[in-house]
C-alpha positions as CSV (number, residue, x, y, z in Angstrom):
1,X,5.6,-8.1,-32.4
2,X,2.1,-9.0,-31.5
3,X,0.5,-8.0,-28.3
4,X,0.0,-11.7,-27.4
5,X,3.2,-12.3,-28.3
6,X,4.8,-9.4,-26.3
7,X,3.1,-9.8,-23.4
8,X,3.8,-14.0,-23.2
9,X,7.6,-12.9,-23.3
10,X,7.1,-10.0,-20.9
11,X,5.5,-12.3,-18.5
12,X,7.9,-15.4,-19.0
13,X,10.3,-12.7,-17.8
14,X,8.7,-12.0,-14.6
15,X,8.9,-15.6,-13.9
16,X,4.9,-16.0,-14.5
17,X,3.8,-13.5,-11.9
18,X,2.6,-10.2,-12.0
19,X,4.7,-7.6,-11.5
20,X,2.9,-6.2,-8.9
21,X,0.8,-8.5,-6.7
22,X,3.1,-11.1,-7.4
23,X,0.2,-13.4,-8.0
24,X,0.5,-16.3,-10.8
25,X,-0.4,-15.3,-13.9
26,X,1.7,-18.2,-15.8
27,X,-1.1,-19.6,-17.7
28,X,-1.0,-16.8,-19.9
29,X,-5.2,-16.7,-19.9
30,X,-6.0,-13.3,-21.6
31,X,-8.6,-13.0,-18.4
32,X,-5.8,-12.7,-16.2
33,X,-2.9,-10.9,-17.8
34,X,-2.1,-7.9,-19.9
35,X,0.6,-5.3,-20.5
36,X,0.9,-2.5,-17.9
37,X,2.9,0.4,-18.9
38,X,4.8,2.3,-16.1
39,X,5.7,5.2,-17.9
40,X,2.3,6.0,-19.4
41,X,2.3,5.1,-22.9
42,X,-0.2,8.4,-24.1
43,X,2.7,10.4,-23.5
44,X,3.9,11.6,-27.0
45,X,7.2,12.2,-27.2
46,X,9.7,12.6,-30.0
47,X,12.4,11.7,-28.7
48,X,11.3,8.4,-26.3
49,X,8.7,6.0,-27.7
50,X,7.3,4.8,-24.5
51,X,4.3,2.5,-26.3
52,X,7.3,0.3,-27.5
53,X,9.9,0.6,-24.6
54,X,10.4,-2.6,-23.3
55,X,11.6,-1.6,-20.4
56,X,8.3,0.6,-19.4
57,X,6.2,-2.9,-20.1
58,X,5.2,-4.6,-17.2
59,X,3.2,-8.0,-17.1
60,X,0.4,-7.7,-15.0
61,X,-2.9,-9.0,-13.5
62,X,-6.3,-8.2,-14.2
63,X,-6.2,-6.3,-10.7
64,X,-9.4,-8.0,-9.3
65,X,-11.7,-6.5,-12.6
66,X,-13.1,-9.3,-14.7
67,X,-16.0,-10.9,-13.1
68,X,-15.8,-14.1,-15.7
69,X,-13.3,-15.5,-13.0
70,X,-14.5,-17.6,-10.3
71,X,-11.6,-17.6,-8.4
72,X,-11.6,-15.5,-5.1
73,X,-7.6,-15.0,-5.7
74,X,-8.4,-13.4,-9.3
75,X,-11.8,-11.5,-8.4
76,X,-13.6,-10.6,-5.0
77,X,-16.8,-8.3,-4.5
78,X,-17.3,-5.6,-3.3
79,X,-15.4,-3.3,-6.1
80,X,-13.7,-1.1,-6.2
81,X,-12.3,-2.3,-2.6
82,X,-10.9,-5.3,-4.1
83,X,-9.4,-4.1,-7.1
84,X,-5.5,-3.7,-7.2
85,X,-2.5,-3.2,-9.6
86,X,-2.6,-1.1,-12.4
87,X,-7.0,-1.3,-12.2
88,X,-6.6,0.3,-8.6
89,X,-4.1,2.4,-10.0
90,X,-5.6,3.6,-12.9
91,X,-8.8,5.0,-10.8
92,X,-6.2,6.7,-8.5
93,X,-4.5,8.6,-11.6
94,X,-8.0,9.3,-12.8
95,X,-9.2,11.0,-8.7
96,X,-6.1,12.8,-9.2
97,X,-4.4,11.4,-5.9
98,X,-1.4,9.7,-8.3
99,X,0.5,11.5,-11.2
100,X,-0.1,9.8,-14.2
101,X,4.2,9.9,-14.5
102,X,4.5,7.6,-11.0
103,X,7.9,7.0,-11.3
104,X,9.4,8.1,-8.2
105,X,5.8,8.3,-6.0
106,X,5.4,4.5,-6.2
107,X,8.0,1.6,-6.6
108,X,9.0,0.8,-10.5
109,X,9.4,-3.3,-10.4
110,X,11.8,-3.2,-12.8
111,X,14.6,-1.0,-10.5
112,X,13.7,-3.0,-6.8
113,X,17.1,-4.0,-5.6
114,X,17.1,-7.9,-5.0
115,X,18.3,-7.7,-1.4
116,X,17.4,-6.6,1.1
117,X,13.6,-7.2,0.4
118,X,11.7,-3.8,1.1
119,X,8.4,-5.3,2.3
120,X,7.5,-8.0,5.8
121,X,4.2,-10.1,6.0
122,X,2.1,-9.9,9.2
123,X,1.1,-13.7,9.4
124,X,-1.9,-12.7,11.1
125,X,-3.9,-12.0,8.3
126,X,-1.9,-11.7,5.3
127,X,-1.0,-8.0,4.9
128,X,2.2,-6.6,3.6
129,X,3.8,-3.3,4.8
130,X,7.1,-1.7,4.7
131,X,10.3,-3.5,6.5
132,X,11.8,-0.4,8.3
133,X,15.3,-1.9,8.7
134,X,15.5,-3.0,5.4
135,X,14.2,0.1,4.1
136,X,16.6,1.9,5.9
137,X,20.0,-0.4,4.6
138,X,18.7,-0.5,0.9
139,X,20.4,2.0,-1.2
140,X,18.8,4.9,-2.2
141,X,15.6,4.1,-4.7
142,X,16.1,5.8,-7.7
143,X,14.3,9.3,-8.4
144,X,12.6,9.0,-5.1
145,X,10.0,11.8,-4.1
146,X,9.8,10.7,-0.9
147,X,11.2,11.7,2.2
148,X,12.6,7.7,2.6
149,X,12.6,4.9,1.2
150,X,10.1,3.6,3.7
151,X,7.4,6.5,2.6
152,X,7.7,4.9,-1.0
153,X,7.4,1.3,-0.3
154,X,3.9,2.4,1.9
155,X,2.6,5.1,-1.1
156,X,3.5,2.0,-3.3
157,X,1.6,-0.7,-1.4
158,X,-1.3,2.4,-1.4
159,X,-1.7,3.3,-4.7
160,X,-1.8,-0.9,-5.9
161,X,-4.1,-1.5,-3.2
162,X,-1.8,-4.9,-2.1
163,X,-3.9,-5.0,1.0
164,X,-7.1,-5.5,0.0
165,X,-9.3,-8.2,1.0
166,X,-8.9,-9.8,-2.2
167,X,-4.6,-10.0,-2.1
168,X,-4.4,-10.6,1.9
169,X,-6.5,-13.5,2.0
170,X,-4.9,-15.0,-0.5
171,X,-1.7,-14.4,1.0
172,X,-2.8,-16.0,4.2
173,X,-3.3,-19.0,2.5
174,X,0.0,-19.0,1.6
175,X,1.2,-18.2,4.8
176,X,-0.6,-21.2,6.1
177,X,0.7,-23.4,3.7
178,X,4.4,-22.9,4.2
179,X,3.5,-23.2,8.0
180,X,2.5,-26.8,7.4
181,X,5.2,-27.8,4.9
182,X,7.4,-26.2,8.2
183,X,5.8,-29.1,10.0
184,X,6.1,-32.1,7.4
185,X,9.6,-31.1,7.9
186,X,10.2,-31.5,11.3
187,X,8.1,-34.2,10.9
188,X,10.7,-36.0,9.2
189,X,13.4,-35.5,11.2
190,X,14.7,-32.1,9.8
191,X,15.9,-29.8,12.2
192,X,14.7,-26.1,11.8
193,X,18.0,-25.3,10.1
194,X,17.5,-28.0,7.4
195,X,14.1,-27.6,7.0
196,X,13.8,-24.3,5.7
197,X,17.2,-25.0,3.6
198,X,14.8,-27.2,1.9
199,X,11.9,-25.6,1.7
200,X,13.9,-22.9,0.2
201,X,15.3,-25.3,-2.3
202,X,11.8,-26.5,-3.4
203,X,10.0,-23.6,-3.7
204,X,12.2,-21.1,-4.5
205,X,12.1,-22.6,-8.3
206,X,11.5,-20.7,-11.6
207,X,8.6,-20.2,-13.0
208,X,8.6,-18.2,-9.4
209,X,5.5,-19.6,-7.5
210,X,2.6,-17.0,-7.0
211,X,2.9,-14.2,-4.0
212,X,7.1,-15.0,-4.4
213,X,7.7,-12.5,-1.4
214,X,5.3,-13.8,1.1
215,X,6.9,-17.5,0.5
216,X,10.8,-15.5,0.4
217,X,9.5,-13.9,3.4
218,X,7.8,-16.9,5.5
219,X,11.1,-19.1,4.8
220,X,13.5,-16.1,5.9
221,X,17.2,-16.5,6.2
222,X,17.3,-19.7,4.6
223,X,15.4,-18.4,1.6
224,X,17.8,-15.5,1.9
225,X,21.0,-17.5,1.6
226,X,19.6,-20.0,-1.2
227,X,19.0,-16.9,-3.2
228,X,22.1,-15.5,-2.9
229,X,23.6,-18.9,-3.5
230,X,21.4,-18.9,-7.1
231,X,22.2,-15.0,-8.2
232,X,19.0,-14.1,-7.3
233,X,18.8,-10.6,-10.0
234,X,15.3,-9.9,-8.7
């Protein structure tokens, strides 16, 4: 299979959105999106081809690295401070302060359980950290070298760099958005119940719309339920 090819089915997968950010990379533009192995593909090994395991290929975005896009959601200076996914990742196995085998020091997106969801917004300024309740009522994350599942979700939110300028400002926006769609329902006579039933209902849609978790989040119970309703599989 080609690499274009490969990575177009990966991502139409993933619902269109990088597997780690979360932030829309649907339009398949080469600029934006390549193929992240999780496992690292240079290991050699007889008996596991990781290079063509497609379950070690991730669809991912260009982490903030290609200064062709204009776009402050898809590159911001200064670097490296904006750069996150598998480019802030990659300099972090390279300084030594990540094995180059991560599996089990930061969160595969493959093996995150669908509910509860690991991670809570802060709607000041569009930063993501750990959910300590949820972390503590998830089952247990598989081949964890943490001391909880907490200490993974924060190594894992670390190592990708999720809260750099770059990813929380586009995350506020977000955050802002759904606050006003909030409004346009009340002002139409929804109550807060309805609402956010049909917020859920609208954007809660595959393709998934760009930062998934911050939307799943900012809608909360409701999105919760519809999910659940839909067999959300994660």
């Amino acid at each position: 299979m080609a690499y274009t090819d490969c990575r177009d089915r990966v991502l139409t997968d993933q619902g269109g959105l990088c597997a780690y950010c979360e932030i829309d990379i649907g339009g398949y533009d080469p600029l934006k999106c390549r193929i992240e192995h999780f496992h690292p593909k240079s290991d050699v090994n007889a008996a596991h081809n990781w290079a063509l395991d497609w379950g070690n290929m991730l669809a991912v975005c260009s982490g903030g690295s290609q200064s062709a896009l204009s776009d402050p959601t898809y590159f911001l200076k200064p670097l490296p401070e904006n750069l996150s996914c598998d480019a802030y990742k990659d300099r972090q196995v390279q300084s030594g302060a990540l094995t180059a085998d991560c599996a089990g020091w930061i969160l595969d997106p493959q093996q995150i359980f669908a509910f509860p969801c690991l991670f809570k917004v802060n709607a000041s300024d569009g930063s993501i950290e750990p959910d300590d309740v949820a972390c503590g009522n998830a089952p247990p994350a598989p081949d964890n070298h943490h001391a909880s599942t907490f200490d993974l979700v924060k190594h894992t939110i670390d190592m990708l760099n999720l809260n750099c300028n770059r990813l929380m400002r586009a995350r506020l926006v977000v955050v802002r958005a759904i606050e006003r769609a909030k409004k346009q329902q009340r002002d139409k006579g929804f109550n807060a119940q309805q609402g956010l039933a049909n917020l859920a209902k609208s954007y809660l849609q595959r393709p998934w719309p760009g930062f998934f978790t911050t939307i799943r989040l900012q809608i909360g119970q409701a999105a919760e339920q519809y999910l659940r309703q839909n067999n959300f599989q994660g």
